[in-house]
C-alpha positions as CSV (number, residue, x, y, z in Angstrom):
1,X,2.0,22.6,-7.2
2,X,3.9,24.7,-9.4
3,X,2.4,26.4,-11.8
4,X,5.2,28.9,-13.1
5,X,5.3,29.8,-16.8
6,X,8.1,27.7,-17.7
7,X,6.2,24.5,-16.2
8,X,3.0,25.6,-18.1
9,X,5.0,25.6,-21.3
10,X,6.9,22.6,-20.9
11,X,3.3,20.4,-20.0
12,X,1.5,22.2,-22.9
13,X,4.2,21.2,-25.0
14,X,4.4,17.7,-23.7
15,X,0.4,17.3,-24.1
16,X,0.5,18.8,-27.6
17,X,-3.0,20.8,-26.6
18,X,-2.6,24.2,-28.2
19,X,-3.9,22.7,-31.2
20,X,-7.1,23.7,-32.5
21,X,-8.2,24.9,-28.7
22,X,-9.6,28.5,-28.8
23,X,-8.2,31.1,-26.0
24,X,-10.8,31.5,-24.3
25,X,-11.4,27.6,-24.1
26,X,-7.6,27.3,-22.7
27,X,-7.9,28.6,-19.2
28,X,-9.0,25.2,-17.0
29,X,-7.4,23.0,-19.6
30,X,-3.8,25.2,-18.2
31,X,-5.1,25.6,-14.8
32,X,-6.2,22.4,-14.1
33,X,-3.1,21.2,-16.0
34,X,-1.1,18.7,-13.2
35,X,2.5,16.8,-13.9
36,X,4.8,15.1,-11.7
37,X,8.2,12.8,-12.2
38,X,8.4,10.0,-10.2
39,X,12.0,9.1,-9.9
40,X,11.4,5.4,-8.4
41,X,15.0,2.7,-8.1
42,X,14.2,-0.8,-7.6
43,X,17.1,-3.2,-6.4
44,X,15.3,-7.0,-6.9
45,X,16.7,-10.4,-5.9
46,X,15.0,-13.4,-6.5
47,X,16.6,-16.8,-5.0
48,X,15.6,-19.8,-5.9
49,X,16.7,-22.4,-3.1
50,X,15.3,-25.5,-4.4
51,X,17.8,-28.3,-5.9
52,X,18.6,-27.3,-9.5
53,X,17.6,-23.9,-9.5
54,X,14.6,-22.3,-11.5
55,X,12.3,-25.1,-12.9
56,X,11.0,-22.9,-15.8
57,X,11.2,-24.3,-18.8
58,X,12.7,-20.7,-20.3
59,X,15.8,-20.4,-17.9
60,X,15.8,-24.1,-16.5
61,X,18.7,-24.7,-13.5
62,X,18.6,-20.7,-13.0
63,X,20.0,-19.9,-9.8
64,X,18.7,-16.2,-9.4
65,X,16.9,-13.5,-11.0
66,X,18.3,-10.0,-10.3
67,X,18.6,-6.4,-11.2
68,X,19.2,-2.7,-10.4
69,X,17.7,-0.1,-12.4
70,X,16.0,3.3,-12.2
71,X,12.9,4.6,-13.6
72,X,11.2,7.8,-14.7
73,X,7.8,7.7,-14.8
74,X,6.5,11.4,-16.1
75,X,2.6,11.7,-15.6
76,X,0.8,14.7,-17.2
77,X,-2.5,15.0,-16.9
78,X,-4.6,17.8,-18.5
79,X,-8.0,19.8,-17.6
80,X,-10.9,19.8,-19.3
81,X,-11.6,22.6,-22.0
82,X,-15.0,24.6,-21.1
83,X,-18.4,23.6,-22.1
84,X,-20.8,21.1,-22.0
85,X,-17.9,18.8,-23.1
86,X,-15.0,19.4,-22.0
87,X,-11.8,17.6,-23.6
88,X,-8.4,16.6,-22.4
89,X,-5.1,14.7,-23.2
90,X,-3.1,12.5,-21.0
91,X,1.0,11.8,-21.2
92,X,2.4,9.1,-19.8
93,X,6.7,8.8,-20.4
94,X,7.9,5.7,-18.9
95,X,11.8,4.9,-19.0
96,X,14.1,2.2,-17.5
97,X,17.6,2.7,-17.0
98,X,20.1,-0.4,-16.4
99,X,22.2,-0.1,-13.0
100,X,23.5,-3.5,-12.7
101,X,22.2,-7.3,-14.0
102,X,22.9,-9.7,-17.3
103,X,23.0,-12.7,-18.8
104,X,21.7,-15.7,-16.6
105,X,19.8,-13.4,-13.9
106,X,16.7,-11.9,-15.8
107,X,13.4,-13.4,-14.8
108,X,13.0,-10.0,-12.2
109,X,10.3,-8.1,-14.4
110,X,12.5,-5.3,-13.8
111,X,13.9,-4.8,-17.5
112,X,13.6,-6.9,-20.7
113,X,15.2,-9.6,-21.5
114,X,15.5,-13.7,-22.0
115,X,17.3,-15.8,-19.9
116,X,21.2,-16.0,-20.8
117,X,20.5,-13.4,-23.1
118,X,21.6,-9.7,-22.6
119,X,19.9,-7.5,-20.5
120,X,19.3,-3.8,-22.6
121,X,20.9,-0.6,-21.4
122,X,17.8,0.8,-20.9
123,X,13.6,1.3,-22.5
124,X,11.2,3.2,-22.9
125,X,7.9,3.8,-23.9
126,X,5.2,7.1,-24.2
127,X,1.6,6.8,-24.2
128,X,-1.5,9.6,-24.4
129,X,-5.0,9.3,-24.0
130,X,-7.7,11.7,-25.3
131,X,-10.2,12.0,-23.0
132,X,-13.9,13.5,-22.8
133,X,-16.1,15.0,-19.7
134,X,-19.4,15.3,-19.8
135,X,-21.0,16.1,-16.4
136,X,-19.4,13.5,-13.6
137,X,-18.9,10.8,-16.6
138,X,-15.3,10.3,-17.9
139,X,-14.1,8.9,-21.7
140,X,-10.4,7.6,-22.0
141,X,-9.2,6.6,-24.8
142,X,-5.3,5.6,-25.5
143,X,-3.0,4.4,-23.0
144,X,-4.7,3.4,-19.9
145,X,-4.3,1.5,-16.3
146,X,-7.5,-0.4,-14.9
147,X,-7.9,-1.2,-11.3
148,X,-10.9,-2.7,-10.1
149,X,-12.4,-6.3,-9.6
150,X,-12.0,-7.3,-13.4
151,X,-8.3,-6.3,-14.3
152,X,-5.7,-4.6,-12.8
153,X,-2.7,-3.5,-14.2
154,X,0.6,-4.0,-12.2
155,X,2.7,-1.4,-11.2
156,X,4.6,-3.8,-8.6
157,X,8.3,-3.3,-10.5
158,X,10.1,-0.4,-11.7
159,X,7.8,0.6,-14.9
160,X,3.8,0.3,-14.6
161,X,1.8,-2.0,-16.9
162,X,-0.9,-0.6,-19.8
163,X,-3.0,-1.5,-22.0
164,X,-4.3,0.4,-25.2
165,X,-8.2,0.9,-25.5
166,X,-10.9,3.0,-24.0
167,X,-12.3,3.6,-20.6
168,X,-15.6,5.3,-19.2
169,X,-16.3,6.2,-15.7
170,X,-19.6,7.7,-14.4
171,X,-20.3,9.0,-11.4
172,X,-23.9,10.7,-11.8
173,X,-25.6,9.0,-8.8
174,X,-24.8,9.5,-5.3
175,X,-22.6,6.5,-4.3
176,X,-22.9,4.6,-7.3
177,X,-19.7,4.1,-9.5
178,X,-20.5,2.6,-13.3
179,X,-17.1,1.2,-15.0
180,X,-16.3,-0.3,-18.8
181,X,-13.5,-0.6,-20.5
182,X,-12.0,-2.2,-23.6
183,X,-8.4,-3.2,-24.3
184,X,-6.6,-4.7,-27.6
185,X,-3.1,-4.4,-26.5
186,X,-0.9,-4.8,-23.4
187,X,2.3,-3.7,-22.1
188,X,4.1,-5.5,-20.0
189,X,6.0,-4.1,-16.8
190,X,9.3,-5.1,-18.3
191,X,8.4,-4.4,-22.4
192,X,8.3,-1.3,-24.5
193,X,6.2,-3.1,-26.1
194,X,2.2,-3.8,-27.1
195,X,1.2,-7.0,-27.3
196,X,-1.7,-9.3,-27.9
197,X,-3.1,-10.4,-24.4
198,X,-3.0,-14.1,-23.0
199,X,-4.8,-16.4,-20.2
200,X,-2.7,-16.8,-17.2
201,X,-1.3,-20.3,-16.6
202,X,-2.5,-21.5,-19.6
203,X,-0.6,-24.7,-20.9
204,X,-0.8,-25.3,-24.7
205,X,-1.8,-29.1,-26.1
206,X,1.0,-30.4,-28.8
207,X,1.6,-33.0,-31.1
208,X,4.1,-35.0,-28.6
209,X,2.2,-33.8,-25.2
210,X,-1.9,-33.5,-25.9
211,X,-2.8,-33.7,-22.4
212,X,-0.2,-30.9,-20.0
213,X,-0.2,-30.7,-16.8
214,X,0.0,-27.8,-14.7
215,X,-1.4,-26.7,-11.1
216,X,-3.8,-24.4,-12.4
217,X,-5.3,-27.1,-14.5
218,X,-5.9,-24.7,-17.4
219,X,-5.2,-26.3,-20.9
220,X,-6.0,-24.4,-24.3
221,X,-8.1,-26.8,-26.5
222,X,-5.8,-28.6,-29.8
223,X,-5.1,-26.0,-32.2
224,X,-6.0,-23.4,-29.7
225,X,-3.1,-20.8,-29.4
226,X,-3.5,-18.8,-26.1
227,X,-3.6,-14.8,-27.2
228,X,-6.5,-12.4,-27.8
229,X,-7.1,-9.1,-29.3
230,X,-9.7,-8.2,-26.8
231,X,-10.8,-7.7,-23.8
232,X,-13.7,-6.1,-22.2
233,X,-15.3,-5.3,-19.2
234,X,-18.7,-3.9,-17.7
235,X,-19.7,-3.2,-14.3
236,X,-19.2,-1.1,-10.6
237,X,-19.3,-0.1,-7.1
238,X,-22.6,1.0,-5.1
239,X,-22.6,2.4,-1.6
240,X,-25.7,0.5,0.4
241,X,-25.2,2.3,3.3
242,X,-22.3,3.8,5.0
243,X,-20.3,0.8,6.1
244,X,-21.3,-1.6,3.2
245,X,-20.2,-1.1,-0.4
246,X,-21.1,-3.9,-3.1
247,X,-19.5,-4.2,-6.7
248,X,-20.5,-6.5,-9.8
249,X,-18.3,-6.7,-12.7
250,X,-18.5,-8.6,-16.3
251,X,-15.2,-9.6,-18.1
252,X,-14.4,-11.3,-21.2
253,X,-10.8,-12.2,-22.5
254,X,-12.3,-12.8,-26.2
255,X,-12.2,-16.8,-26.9
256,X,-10.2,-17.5,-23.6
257,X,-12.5,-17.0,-21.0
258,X,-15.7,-15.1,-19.2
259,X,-15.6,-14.1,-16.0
260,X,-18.6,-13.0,-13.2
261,X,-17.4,-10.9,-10.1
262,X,-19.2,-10.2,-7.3
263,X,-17.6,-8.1,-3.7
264,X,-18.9,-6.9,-0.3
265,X,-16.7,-4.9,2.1
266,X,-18.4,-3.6,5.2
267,X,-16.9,-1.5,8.2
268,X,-18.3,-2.1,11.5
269,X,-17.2,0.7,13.7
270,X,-16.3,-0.8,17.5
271,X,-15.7,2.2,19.4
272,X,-12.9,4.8,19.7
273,X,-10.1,4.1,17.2
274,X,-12.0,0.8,16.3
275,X,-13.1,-1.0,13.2
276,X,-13.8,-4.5,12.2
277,X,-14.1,-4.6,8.4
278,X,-15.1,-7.7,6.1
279,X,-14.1,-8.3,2.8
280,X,-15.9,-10.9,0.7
281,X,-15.3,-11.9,-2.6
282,X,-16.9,-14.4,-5.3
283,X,-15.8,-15.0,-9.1
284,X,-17.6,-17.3,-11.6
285,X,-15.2,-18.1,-14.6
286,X,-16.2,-20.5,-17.8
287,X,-13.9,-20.8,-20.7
288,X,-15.5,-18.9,-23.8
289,X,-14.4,-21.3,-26.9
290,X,-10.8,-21.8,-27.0
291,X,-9.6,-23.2,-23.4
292,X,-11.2,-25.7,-20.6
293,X,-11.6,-22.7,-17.8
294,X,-14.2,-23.8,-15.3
295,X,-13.9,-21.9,-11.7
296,X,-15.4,-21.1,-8.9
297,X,-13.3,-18.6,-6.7
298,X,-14.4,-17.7,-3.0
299,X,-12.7,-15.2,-0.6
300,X,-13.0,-13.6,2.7
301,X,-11.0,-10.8,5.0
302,X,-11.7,-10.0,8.0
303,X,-9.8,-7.0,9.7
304,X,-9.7,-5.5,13.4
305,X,-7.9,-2.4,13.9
306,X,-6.9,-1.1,17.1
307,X,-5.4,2.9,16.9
308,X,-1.9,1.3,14.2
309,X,-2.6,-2.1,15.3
310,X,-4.8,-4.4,12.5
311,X,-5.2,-7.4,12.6
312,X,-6.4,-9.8,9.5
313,X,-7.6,-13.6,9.0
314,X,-8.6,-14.5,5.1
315,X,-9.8,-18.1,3.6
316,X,-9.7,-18.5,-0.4
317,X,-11.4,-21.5,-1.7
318,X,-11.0,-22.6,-5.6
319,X,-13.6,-25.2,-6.9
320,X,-14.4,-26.1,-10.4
321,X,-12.3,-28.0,-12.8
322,X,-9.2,-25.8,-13.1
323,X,-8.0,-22.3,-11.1
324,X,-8.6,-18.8,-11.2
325,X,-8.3,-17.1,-14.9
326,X,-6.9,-14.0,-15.4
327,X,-5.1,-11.7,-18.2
328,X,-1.4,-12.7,-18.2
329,X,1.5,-10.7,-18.3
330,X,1.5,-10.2,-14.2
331,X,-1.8,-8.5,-14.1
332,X,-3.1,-8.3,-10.3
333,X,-6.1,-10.8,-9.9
334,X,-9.1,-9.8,-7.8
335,X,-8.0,-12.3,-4.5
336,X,-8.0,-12.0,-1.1
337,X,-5.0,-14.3,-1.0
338,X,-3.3,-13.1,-4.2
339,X,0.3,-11.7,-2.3
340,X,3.8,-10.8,-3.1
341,X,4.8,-13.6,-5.3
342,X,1.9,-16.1,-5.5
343,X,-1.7,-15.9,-5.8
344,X,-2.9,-19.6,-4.0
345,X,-5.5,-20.3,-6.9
346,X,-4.8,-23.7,-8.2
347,X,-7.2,-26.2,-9.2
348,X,-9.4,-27.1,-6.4
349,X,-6.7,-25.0,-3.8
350,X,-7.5,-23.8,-0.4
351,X,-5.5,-21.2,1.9
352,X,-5.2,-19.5,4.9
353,X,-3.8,-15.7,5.5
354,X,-2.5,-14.1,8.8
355,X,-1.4,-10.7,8.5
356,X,-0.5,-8.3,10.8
357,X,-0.2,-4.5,10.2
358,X,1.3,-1.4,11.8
359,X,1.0,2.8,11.5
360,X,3.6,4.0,13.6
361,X,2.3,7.7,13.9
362,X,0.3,5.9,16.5
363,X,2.9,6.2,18.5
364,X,4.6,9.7,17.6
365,X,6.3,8.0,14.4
366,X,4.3,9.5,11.3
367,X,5.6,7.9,8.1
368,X,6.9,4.7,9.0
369,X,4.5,1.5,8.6
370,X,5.1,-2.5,8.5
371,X,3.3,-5.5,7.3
372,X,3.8,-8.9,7.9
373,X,1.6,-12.1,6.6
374,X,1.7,-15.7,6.8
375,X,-0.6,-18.0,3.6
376,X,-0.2,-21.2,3.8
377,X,-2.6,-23.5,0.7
378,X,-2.9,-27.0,-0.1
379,X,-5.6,-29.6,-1.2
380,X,-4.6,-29.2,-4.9
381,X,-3.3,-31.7,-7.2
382,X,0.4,-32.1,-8.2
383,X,2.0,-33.7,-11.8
384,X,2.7,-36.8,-10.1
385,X,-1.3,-37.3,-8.5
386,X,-0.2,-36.6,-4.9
387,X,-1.3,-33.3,-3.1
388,X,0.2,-30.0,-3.7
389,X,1.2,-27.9,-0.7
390,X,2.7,-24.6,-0.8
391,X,3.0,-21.4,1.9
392,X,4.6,-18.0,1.7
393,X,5.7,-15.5,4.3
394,X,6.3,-11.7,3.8
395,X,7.3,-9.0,5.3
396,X,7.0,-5.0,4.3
397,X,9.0,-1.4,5.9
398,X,8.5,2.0,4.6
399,X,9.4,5.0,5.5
400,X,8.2,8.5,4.3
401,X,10.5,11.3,5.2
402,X,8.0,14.0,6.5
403,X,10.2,17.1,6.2
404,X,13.6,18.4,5.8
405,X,15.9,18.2,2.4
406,X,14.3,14.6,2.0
407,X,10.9,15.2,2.7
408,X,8.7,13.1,0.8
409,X,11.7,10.1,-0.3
410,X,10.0,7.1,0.1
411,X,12.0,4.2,0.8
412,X,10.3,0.0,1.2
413,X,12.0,-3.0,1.7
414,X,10.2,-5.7,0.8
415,X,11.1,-9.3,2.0
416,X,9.4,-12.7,1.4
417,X,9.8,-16.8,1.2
418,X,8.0,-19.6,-0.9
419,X,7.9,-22.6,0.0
420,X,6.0,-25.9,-2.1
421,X,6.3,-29.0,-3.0
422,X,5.6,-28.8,-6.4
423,X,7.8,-25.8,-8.5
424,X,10.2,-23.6,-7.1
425,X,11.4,-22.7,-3.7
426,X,12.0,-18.5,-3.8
427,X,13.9,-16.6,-1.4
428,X,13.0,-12.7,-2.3
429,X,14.0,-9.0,-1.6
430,X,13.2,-5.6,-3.2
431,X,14.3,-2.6,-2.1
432,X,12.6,0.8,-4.0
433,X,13.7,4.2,-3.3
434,X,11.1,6.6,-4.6
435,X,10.7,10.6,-5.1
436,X,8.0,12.5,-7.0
437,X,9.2,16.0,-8.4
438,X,6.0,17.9,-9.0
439,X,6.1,20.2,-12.2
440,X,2.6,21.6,-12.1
């Protein structure tokens, strides 16, 4: 890290922190003081090969969704003033730049924008967070990402997703992690934006259609609109034993749904360069006033790993009268099966994954690493009463450069294929070039 004066000033500046801080309290606030620019450019096409192009209702007969831009993502993140309670402040400066894309090819989540409508030049958004520390237990409270088995916000395009609320984290006992959060506002990877929060999937009754269909099965009930103010969240991780870790968490989009999650991962260790691990996964979801939800979620991944080599089989199982809920907007659900561009949790859905992964430092090659998987679901229901089908194949490179001018680039080409029988048929590539520049 850098810590000369000129970076001190300019994170200082940026956090706003002088304020009302005495000297003496200053010194692991500045110390501890960390802030890095991620330069990150994102190439996306999506291709959509079935007859008449994108089925969506907002860009109906598209034929592709595509775009070129570069962010800057500027991350500052303060220490703690001294005593009991130490205090903070957070910056996060997010902007996205148009390279190339337009009228008639947005849909890529890459930049804002409705379809045959203009693409902007560029967006931005800033965000802090105050935050608290009292012993090993942490208070946010502004602009925050979540990632754990109740929410996770994307960062899968060029700009991360976040939402505004508060966030505690406690670590006070050996091995055991206690999470809760609260949210009010979202912003979406493509928005500048914060908005009121919304159930995934969620098809809204009407005057001329009072019964949709969709795959997921989830309908809002008459007069219902499909948005909530809140959202909150209660639970963590404890550490059984070496090898086994369980986790329990609450959720509740206000009105929309509630949500029970339950996960077990264990390591076996096999021997010299050898693992097997297991990941298992359960969700209870009932609606909570406003929408039908009513599922049952069950997942499982098993992993050997060989020196690079691992190999993976998962099953995902939905039951219950409609999918998997979850905050919409492109959050990350908590599934095994939940990959590149679907997440194989319809109504009633089951699916298969095959992946494959390699390290190549395994074999002298430090940096590089590939991925490969295969899902294939079915045994859900489509519009027309016959069985849905649906399978998806992708394939990930990266490389790290380990030294030399470009040490550290990171450069991932990501490649996949959809196939159904239901919706649309997606040909897809992304391409993301990424650098961090530390500046403390």
């Amino acid at each position: 890290m850098l810590k000369t004066p000129i970076a001190r000033g300019v994170a200082l500046a940026t956090l706003g922190a002088t304020l009302a801080i005495p000297t003496m309290a200053q010194a692991a606030f500045i110390e501890d003081t960390k802030a890095g620019l991620e330069l990150r450019n994102f190439y996306f096409n999506r291709d959509y090969r079935n007859d008449g192009g994108n089925t969506a209702s907002t860009a109906r007969g598209q034929s592709k969704s595509e775009a070129w831009a570069q962010g800057f993502l500027l991350r500052v993140e303060s220490g703690y003033t001294e005593g009991t309670v130490g205090f903070g402040l957070d910056a996060l400066g997010l902007l996205g730049v148009k390279l190339d894309s337009g009228a008639g090819r947005t849909g890529s989540g890459l930049l804002p924008g409705a379809y045959d409508n203009p693409t902007p030049d560029d967006y931005s958004s800033v965000g802090f967070a105050a935050k608290a520390k009292v012993s090993d237990t942490v208070l946010k409270i502004g602009t925050l990402q979540f990632k754990n088995q109740a929410i996770g916000t994307s960062d899968s395009r060029l700009l991360p997703q976040t939402m505004q609320g508060a966030h505690i984290v406690s670590k006070e006992i050996a091995g055991l992690t206690l999470d809760a959060g609260y949210a009010n506002r979202i912003n979406h990877r493509d928005s500048s934006n914060n908005e009121v929060m919304t159930l995934n999937g969620a098809s809204g009754r009407t005057a001329t259609n009072p019964n949709p269909f969709n795959t997921r099965g989830i309908v809002m009930d008459a007069g219902a609109a499909n948005e909530s103010d809140e959202f909150v969240f209660l639970g963590g991780n404890y550490k059984l034993t070496d090898s086994l870790t369980a986790g329990y968490y609450y959720s509740n989009l206000e009105d929309l749904y509630k949500q029970h999650s339950y996960n077990l991962v264990h390591v076996l260790p096999l021997g010299d360069q050898q693992s097997l691990k297991t990941d298992v996964r359960y969700a209870r979801s009932k609606d909570d006033g406003s929408s039908n939800v009513d599922n049952k979620a069950f997942g499982a991944m098993v992993t050997y790993s060989l020196s690079g080599h691992a190999f993976g089989l998962g099953y995902q199982k939905m039951s219950g009268d409609t999918g998997f809920a979850y905050v919409g907007g492109a959050t990350d659900p908590f599934l095994v099966n939940y990959v590149q561009i679907n997440d194989f949790a319809n109504a009633d859905e089951k699916s298969w994954q095959a992946r494959y992964d390699f390290n190549f430092a395994s074999i002298g090659i430090p940096g590089l690493t590939f991925m490969t998987r295969y899902i294939t679901g079915d045994n859900f229901e489509r519009a027309n009463g016959t069985e849905g089908k649906e399978w998806e194949r992708d394939m990930d490179i990266g490389y790290t450069f380990q030294e030399g001018a470009l040490k550290n680039l990171n450069v991932k080409w990501r490649n996949a294929t959809a196939r159904n029988n239901y919706g649309n048929d997606i040909d897809e590539n992304r391409l993301i070039v990424s650098y961090t520049i530390p500046l403390m």
